[in-house]
Backbone of each chain as nested JSON, in Angstrom:
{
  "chains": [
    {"id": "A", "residues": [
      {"number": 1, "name": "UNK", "atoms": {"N": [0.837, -1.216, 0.0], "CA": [0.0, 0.0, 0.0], "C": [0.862, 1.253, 0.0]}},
      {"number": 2, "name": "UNK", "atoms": {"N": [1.931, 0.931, 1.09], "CA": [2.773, 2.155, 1.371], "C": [3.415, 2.496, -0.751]}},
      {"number": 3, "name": "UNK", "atoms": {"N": [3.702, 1.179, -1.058], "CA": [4.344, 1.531, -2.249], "C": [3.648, 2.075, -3.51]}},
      {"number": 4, "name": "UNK", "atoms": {"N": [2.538, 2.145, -3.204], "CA": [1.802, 2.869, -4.141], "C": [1.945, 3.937, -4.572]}},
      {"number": 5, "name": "UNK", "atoms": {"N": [1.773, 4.646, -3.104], "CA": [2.492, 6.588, -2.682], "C": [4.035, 6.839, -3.146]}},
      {"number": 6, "name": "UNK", "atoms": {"N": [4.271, 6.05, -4.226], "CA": [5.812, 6.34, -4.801], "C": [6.137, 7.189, -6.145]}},
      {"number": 7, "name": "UNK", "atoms": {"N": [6.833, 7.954, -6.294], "CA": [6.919, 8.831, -7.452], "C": [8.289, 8.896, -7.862]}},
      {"number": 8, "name": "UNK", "atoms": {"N": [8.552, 7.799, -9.043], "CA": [10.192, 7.628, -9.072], "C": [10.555, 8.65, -9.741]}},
      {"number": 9, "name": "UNK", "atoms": {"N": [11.507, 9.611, -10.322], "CA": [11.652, 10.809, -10.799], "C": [12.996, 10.871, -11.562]}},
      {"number": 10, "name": "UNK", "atoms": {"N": [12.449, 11.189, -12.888], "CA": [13.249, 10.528, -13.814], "C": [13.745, 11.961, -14.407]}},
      {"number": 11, "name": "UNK", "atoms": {"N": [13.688, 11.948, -16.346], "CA": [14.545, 13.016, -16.429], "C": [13.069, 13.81, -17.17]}},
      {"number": 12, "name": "UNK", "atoms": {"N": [11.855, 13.868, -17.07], "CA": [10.64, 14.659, -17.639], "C": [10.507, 15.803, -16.644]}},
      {"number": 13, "name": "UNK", "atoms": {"N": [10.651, 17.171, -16.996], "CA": [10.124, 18.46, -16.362], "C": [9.503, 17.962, -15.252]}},
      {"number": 14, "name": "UNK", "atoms": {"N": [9.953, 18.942, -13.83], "CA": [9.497, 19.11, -12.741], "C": [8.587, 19.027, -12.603]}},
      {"number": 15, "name": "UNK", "atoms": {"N": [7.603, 19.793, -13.382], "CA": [5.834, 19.501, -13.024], "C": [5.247, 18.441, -13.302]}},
      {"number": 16, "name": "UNK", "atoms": {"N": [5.758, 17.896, -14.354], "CA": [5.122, 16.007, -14.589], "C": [5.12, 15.741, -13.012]}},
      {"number": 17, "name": "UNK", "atoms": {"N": [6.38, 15.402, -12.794], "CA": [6.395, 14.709, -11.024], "C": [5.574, 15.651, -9.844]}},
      {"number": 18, "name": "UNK", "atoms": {"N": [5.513, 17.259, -9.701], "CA": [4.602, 17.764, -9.165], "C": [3.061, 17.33, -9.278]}},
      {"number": 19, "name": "UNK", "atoms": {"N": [2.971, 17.232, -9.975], "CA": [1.567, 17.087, -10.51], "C": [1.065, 15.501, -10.3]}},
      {"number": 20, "name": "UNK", "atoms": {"N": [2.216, 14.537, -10.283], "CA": [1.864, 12.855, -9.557], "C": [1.631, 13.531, -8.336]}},
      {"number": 21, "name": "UNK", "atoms": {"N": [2.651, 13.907, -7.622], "CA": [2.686, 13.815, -6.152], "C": [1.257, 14.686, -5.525]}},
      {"number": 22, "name": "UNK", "atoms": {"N": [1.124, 15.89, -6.32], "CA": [-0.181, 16.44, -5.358], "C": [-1.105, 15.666, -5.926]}},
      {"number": 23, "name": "UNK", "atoms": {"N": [-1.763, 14.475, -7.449], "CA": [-2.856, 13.746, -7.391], "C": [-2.926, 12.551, -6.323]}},
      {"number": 24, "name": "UNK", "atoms": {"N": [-1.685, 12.502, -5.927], "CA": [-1.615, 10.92, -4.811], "C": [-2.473, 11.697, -3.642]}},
      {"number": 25, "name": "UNK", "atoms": {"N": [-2.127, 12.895, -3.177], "CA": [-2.25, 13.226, -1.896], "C": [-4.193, 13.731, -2.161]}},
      {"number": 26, "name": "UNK", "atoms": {"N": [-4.549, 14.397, -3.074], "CA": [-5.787, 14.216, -3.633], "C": [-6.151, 13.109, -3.735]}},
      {"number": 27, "name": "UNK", "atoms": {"N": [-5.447, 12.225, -4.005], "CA": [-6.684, 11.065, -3.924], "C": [-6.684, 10.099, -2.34]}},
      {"number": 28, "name": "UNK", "atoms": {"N": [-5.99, 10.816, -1.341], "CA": [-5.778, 10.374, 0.01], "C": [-4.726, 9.957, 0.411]}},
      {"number": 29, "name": "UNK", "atoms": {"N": [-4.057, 10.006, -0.233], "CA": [-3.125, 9.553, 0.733], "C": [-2.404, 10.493, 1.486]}},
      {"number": 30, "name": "UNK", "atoms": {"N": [-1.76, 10.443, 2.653], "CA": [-1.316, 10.811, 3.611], "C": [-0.036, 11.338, 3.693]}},
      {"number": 31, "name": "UNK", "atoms": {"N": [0.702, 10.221, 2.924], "CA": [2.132, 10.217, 2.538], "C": [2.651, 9.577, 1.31]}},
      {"number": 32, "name": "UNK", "atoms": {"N": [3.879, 10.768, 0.765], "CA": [4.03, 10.582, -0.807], "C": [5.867, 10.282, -0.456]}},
      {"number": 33, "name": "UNK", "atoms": {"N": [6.342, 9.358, -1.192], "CA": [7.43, 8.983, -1.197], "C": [8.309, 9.708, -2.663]}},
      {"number": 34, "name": "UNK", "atoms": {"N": [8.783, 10.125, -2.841], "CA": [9.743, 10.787, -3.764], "C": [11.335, 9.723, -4.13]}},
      {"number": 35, "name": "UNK", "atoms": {"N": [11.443, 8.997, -5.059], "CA": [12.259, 8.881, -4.961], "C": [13.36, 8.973, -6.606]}},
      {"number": 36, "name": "UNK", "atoms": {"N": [14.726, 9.139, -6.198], "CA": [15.348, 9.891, -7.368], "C": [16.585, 8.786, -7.027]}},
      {"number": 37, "name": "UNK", "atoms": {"N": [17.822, 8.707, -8.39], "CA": [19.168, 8.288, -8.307], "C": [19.558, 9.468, -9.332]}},
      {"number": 38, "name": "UNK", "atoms": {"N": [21.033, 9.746, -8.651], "CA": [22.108, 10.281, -9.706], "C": [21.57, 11.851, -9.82]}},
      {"number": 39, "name": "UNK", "atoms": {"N": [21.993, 12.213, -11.031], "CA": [21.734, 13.251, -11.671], "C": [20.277, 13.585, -10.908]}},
      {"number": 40, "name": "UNK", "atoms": {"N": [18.634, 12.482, -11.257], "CA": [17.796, 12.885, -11.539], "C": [17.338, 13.624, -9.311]}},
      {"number": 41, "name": "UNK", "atoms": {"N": [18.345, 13.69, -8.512], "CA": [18.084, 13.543, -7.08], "C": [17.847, 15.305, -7.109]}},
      {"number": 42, "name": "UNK", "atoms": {"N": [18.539, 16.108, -7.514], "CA": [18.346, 17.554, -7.487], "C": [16.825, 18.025, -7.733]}},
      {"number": 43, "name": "UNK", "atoms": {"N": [16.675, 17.224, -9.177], "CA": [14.832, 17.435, -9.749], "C": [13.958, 16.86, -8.822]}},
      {"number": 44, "name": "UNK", "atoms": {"N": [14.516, 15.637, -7.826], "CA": [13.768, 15.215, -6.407], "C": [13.19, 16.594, -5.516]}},
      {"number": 45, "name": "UNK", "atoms": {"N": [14.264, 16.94, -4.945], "CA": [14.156, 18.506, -4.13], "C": [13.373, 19.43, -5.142]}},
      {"number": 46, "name": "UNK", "atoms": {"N": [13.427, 19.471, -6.366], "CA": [12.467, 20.803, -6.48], "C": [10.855, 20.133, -6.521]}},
      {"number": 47, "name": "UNK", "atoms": {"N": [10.832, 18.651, -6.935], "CA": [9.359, 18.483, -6.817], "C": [8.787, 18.669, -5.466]}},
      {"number": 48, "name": "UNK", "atoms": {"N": [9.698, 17.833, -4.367], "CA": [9.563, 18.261, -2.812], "C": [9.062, 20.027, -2.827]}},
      {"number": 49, "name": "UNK", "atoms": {"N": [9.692, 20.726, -2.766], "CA": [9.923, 22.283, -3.074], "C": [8.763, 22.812, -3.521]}},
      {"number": 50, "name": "UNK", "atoms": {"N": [8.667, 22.328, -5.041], "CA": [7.383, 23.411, -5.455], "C": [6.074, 23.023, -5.58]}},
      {"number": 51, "name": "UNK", "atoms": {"N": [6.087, 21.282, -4.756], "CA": [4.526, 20.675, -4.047], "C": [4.349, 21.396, -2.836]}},
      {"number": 52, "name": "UNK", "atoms": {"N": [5.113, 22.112, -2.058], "CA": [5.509, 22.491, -0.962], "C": [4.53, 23.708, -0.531]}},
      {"number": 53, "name": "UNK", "atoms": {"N": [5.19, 24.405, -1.662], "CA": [5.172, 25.861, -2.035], "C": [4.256, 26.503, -2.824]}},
      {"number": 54, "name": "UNK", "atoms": {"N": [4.164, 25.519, -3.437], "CA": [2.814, 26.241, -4.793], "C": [1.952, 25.252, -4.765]}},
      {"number": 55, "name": "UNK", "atoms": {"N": [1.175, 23.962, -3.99], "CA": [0.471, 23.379, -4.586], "C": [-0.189, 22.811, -3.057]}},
      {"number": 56, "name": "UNK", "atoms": {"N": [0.503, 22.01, -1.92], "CA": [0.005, 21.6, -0.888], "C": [0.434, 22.198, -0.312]}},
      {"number": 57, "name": "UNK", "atoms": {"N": [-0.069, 22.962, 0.249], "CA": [0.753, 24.414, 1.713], "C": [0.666, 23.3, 2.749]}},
      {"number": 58, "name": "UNK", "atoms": {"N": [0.325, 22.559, 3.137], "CA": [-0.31, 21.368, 4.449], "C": [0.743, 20.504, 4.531]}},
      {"number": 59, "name": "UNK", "atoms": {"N": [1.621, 20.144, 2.935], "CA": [2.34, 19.528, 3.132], "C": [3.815, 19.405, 3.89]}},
      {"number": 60, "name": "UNK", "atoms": {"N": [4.428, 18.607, 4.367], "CA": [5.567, 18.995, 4.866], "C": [6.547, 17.705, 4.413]}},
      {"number": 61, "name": "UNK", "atoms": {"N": [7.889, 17.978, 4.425], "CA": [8.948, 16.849, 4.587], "C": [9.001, 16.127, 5.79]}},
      {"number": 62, "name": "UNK", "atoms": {"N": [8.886, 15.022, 6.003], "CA": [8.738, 14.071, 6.912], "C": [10.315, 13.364, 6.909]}},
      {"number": 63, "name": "UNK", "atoms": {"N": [10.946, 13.208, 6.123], "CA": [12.176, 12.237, 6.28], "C": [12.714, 12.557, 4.504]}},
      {"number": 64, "name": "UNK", "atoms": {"N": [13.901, 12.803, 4.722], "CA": [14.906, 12.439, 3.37], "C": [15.934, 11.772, 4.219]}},
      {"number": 65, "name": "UNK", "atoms": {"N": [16.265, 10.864, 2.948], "CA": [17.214, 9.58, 3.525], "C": [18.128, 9.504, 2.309]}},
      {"number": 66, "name": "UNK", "atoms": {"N": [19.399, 9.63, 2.433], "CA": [20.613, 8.908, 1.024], "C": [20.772, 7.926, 1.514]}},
      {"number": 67, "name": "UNK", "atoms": {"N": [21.283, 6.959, -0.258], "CA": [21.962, 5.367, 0.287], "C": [23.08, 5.637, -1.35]}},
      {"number": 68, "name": "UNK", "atoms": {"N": [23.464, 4.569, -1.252], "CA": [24.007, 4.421, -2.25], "C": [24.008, 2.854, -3.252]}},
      {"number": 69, "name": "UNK", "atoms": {"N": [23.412, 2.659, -4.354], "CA": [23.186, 1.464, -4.736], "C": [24.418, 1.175, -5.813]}},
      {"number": 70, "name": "UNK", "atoms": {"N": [24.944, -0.154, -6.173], "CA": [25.408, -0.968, -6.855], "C": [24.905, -1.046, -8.313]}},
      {"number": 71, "name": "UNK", "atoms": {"N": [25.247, -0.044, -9.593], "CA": [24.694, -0.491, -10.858], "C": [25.601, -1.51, -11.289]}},
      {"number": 72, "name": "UNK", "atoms": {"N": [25.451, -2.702, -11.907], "CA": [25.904, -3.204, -13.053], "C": [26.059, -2.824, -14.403]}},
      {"number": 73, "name": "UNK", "atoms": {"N": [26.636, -2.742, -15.43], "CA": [26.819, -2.366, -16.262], "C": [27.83, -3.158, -17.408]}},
      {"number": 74, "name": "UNK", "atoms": {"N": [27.576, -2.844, -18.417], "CA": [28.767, -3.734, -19.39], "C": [30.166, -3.043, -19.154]}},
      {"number": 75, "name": "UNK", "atoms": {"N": [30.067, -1.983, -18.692], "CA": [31.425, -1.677, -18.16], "C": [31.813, -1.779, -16.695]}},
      {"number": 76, "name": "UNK", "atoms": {"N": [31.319, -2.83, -16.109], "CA": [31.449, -3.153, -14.802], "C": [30.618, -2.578, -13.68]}},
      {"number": 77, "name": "UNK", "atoms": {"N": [30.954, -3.012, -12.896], "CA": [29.843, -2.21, -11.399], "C": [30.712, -0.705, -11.041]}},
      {"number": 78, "name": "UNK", "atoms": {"N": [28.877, 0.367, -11.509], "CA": [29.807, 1.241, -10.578], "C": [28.616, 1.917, -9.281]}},
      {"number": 79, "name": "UNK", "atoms": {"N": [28.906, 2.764, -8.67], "CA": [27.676, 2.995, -7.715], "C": [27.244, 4.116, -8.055]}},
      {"number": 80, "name": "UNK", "atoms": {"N": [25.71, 4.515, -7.628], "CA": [25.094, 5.93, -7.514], "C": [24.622, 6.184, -6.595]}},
      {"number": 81, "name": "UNK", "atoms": {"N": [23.975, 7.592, -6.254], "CA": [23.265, 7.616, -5.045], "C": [21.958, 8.061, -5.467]}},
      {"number": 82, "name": "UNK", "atoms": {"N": [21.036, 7.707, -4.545], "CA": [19.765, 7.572, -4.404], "C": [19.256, 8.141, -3.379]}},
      {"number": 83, "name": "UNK", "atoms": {"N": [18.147, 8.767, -3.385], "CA": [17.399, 9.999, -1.888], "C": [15.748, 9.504, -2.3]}},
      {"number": 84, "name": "UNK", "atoms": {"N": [15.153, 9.221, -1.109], "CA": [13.701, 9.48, -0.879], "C": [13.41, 10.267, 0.007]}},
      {"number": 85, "name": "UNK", "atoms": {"N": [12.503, 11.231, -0.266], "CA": [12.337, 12.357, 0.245], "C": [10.795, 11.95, 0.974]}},
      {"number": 86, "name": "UNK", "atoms": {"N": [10.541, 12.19, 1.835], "CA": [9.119, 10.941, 2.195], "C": [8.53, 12.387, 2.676]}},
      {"number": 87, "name": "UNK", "atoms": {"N": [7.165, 13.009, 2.105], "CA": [6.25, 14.108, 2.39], "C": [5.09, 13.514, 2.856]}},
      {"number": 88, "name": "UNK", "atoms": {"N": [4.593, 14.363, 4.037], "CA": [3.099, 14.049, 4.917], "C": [2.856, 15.527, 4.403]}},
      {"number": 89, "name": "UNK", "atoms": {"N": [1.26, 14.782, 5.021], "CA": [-0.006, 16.461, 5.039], "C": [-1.026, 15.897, 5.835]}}
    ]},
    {"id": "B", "residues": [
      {"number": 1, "name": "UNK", "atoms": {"N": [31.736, 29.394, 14.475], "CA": [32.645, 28.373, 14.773], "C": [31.39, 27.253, 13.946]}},
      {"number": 2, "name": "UNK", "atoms": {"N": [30.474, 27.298, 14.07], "CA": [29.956, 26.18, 13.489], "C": [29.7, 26.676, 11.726]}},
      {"number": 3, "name": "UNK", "atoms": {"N": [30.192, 27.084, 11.586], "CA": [30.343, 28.17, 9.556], "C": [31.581, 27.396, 9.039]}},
      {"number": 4, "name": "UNK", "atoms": {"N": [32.549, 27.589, 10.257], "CA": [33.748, 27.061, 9.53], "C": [33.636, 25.773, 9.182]}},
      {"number": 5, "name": "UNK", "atoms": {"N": [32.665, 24.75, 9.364], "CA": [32.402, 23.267, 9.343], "C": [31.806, 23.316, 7.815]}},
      {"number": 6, "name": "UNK", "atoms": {"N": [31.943, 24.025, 7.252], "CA": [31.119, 24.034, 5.69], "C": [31.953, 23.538, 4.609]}},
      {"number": 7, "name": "UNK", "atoms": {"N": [31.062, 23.099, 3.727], "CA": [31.569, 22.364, 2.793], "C": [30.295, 23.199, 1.356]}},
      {"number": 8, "name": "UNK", "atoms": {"N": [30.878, 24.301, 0.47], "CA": [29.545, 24.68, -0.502], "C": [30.709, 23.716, -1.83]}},
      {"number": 9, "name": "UNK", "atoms": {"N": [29.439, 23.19, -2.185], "CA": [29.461, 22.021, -3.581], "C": [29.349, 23.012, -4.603]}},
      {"number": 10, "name": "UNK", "atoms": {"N": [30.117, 22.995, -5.385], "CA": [30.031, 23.729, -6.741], "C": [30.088, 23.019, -7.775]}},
      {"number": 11, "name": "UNK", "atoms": {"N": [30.317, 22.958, -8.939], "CA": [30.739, 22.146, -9.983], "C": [32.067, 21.175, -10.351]}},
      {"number": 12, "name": "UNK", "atoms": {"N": [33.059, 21.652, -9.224], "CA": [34.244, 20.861, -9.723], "C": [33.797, 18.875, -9.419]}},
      {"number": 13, "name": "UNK", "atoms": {"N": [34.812, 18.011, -9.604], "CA": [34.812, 17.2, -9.157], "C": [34.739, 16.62, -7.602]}},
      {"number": 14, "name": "UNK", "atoms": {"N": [33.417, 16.012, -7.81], "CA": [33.043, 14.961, -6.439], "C": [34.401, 14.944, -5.622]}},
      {"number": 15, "name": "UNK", "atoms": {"N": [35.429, 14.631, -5.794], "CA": [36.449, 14.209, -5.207], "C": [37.062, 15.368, -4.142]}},
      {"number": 16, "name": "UNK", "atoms": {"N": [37.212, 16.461, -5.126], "CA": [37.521, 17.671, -4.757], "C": [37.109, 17.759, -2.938]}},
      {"number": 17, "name": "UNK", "atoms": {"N": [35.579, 17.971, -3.179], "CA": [34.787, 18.021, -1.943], "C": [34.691, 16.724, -1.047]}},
      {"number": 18, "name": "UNK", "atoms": {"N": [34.869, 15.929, -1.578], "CA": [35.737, 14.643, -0.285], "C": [36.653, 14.959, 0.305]}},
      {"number": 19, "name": "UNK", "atoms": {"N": [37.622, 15.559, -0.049], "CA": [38.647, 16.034, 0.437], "C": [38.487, 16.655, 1.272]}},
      {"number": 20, "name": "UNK", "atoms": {"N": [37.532, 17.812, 1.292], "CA": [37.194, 18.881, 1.71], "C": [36.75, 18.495, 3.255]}},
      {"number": 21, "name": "UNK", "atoms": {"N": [36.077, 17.665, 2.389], "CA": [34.905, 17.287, 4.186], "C": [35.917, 16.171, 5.118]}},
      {"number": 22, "name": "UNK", "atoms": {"N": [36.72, 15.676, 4.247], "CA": [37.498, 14.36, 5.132], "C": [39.097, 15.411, 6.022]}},
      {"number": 23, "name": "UNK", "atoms": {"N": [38.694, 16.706, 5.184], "CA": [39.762, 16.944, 5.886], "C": [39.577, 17.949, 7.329]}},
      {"number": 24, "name": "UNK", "atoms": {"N": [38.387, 18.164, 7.021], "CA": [37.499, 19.03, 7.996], "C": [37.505, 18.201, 9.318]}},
      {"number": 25, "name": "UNK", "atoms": {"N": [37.34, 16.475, 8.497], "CA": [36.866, 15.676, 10.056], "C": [38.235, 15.425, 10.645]}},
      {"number": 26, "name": "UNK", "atoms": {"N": [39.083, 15.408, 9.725], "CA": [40.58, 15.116, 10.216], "C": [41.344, 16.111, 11.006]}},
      {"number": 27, "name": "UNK", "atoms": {"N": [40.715, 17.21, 11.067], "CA": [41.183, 18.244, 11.558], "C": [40.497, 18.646, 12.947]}},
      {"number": 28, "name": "UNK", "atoms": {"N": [39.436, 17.978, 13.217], "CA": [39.345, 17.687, 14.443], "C": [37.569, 17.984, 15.072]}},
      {"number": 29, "name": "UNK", "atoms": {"N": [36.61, 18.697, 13.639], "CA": [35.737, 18.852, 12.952], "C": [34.885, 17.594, 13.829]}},
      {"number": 30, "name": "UNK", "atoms": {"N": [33.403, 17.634, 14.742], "CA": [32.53, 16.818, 15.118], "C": [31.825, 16.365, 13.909]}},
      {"number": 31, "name": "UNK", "atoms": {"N": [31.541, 17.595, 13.779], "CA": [30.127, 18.102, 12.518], "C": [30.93, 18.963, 11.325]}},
      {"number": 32, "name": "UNK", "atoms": {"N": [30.009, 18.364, 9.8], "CA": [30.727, 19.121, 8.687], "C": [29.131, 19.289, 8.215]}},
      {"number": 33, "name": "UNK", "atoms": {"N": [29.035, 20.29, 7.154], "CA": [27.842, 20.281, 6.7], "C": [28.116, 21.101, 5.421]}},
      {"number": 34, "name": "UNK", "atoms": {"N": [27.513, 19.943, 4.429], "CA": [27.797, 20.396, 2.862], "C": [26.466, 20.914, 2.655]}},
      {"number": 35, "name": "UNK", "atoms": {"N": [26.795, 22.015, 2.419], "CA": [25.728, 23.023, 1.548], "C": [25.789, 22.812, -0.291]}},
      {"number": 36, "name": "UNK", "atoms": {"N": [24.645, 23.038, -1.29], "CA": [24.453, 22.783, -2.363], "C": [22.971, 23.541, -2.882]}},
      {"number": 37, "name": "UNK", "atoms": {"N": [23.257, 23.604, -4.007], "CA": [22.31, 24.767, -4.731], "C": [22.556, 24.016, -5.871]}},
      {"number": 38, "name": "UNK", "atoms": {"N": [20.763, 24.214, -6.518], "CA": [20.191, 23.95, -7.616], "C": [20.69, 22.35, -8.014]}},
      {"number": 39, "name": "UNK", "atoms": {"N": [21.821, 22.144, -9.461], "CA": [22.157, 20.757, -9.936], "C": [23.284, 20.447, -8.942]}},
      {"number": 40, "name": "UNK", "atoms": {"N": [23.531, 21.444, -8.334], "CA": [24.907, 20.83, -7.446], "C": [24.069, 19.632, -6.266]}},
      {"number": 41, "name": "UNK", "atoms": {"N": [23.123, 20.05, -6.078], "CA": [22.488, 18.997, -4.999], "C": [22.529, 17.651, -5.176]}},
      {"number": 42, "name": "UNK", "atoms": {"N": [22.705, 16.992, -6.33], "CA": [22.77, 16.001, -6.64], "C": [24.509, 15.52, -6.38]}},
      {"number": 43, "name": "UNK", "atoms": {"N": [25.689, 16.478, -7.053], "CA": [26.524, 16.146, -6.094], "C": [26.791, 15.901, -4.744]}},
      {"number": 44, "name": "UNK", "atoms": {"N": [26.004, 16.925, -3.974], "CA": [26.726, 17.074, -2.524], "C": [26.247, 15.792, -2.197]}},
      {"number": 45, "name": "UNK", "atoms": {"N": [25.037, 14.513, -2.474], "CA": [24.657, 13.28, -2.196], "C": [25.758, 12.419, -2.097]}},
      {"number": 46, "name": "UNK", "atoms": {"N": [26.64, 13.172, -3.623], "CA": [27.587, 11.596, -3.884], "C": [28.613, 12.091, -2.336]}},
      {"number": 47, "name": "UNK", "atoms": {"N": [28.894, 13.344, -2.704], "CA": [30.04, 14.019, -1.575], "C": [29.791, 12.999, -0.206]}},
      {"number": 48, "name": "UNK", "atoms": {"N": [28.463, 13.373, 0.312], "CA": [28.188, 12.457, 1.664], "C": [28.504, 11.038, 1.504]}},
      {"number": 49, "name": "UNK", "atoms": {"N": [27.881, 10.309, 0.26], "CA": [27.75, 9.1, 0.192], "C": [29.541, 8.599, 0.16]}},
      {"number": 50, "name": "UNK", "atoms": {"N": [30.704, 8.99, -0.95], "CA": [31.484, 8.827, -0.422], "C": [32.415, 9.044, 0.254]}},
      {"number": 51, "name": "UNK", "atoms": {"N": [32.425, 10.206, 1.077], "CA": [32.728, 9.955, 2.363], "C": [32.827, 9.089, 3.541]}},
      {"number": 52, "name": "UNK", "atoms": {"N": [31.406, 9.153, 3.674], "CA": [30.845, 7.352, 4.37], "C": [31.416, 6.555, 3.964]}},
      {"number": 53, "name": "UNK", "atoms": {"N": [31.386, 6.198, 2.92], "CA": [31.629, 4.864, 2.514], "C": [33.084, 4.238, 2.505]}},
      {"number": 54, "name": "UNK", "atoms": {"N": [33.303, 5.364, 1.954], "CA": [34.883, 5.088, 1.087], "C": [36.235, 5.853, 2.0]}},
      {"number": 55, "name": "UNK", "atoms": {"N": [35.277, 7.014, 3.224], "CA": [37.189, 7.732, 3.812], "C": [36.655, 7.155, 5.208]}},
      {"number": 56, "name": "UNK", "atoms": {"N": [35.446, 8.004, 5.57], "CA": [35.432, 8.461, 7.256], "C": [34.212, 7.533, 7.703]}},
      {"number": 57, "name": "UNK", "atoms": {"N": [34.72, 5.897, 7.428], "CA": [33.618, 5.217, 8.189], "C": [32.715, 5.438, 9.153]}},
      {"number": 58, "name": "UNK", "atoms": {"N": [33.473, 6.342, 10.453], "CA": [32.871, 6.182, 11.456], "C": [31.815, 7.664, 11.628]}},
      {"number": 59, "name": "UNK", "atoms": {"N": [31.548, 7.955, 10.292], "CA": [31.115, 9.398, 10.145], "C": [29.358, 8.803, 9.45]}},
      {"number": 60, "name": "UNK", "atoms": {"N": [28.501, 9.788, 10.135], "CA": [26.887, 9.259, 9.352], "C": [26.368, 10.764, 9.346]}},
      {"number": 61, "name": "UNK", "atoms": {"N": [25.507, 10.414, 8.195], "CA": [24.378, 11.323, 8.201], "C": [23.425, 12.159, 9.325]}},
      {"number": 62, "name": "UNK", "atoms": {"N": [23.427, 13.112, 9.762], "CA": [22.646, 13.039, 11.286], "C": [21.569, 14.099, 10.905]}},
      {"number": 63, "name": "UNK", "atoms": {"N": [21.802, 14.631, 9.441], "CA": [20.383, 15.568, 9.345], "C": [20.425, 15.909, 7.941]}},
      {"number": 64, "name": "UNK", "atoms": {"N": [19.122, 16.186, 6.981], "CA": [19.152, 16.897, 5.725], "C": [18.187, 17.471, 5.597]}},
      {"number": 65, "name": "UNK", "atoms": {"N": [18.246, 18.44, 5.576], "CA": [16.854, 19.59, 5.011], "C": [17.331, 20.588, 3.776]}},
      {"number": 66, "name": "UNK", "atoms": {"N": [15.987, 20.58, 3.461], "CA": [16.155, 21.367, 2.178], "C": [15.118, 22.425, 1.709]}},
      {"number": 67, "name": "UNK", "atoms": {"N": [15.559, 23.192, 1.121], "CA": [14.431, 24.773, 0.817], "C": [14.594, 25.437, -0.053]}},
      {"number": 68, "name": "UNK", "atoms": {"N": [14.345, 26.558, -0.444], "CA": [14.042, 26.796, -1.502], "C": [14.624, 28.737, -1.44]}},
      {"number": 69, "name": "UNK", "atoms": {"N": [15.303, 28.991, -2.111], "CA": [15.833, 30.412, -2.079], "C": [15.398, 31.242, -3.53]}},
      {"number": 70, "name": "UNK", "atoms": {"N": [15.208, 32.52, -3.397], "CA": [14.54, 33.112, -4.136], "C": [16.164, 33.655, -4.507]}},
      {"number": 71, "name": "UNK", "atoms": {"N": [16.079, 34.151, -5.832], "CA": [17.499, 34.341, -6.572], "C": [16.911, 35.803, -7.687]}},
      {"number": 72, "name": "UNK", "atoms": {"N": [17.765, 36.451, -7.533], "CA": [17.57, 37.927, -8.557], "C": [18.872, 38.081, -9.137]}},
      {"number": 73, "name": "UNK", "atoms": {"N": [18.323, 37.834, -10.796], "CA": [18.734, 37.926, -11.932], "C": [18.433, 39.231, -12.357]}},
      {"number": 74, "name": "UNK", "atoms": {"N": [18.872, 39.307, -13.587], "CA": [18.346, 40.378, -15.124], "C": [17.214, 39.917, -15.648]}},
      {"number": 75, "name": "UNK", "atoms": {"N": [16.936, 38.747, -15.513], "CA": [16.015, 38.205, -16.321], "C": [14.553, 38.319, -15.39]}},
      {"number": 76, "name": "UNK", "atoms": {"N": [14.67, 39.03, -13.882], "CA": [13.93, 38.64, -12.811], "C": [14.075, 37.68, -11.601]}},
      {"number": 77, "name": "UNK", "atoms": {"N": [13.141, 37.846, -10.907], "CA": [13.329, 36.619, -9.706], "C": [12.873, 35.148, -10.024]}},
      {"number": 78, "name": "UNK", "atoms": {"N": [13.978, 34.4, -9.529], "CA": [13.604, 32.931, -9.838], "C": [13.81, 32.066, -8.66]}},
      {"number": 79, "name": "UNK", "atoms": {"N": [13.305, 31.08, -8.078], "CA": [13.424, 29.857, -7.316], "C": [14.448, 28.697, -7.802]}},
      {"number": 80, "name": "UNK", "atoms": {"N": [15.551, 28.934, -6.631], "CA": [16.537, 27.383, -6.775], "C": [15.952, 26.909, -5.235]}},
      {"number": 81, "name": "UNK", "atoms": {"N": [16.203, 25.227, -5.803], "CA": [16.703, 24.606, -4.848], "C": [17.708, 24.518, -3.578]}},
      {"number": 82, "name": "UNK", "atoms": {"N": [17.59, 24.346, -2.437], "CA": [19.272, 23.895, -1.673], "C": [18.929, 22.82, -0.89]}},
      {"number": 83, "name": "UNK", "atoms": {"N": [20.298, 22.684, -0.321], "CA": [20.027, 21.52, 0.792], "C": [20.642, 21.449, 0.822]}},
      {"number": 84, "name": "UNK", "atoms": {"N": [21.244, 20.829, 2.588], "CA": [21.961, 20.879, 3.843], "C": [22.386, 19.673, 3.964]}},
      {"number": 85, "name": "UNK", "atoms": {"N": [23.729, 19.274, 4.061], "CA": [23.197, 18.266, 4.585], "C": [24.37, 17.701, 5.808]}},
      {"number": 86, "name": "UNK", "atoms": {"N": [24.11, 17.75, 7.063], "CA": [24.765, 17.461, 8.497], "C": [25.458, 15.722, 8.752]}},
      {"number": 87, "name": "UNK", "atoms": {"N": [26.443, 16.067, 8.634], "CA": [27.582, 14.874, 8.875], "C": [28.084, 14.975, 10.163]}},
      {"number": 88, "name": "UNK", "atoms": {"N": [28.127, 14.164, 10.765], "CA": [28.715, 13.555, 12.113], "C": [29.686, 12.526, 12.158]}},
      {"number": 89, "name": "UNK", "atoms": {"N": [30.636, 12.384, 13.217], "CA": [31.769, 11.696, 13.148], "C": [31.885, 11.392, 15.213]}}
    ]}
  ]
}
């Protein structure tokens, strides 16, 4: 259930992912999970940011967490990092 | 005294700012805290991540918040990203 409230965040304009995260919380849920690797972790924080700011005033940051995962690749393993930014209202 | 514990992420190489922060803790540094704006945020992740991982084992994450700063250009006022993020040792 919890994984439903997930919004993986890739490389499509900020408001695509704004616009998941405030329909999750419109359609009830409580708490929206944000999550980003690499490059795409910066565009994480502004969806956090301008759901924040311009769209759920109610909402707040509840927990951001880094890890770092293991890619495989044909050019061997290398690592990235990864952030979920976990928002209540 | 707690300013001098800073670490601001700019564009050079990840590594650069490992340095930075491993030498902060080596120097006798409790707390370091890498600051980052806009695409740099996505660095200062790796910055923390290897740190941890790879210099100052005994060093963790102990806080990250993030917000939003209003910025004046020529072009007008615009919204970046930042975020904080608090290392312990």
């Amino acid at each position: 259930m919890t994984e439903d409230n997930v919004v993986y965040i890739g490389s499509k304009p900020v408001m695509n992912y704004v616009l998941a995260v405030v329909t999750q919380f419109n359609n009830g849920a409580s708490e929206v999970t944000i999550k980003a690797r690499g490059r795409a972790i910066s565009r994480a924080v502004d969806v956090a940011e301008v759901t924040r700011n311009r769209f759920v005033a109610e909402s707040k940051v509840k927990d951001i967490r880094i890890a770092t995962e293991r890619i495989a690749s044909d050019k061997g393993d290398s690592n990235i990092s990864t952030m979920e930014i976990v928002m209540i209202k």
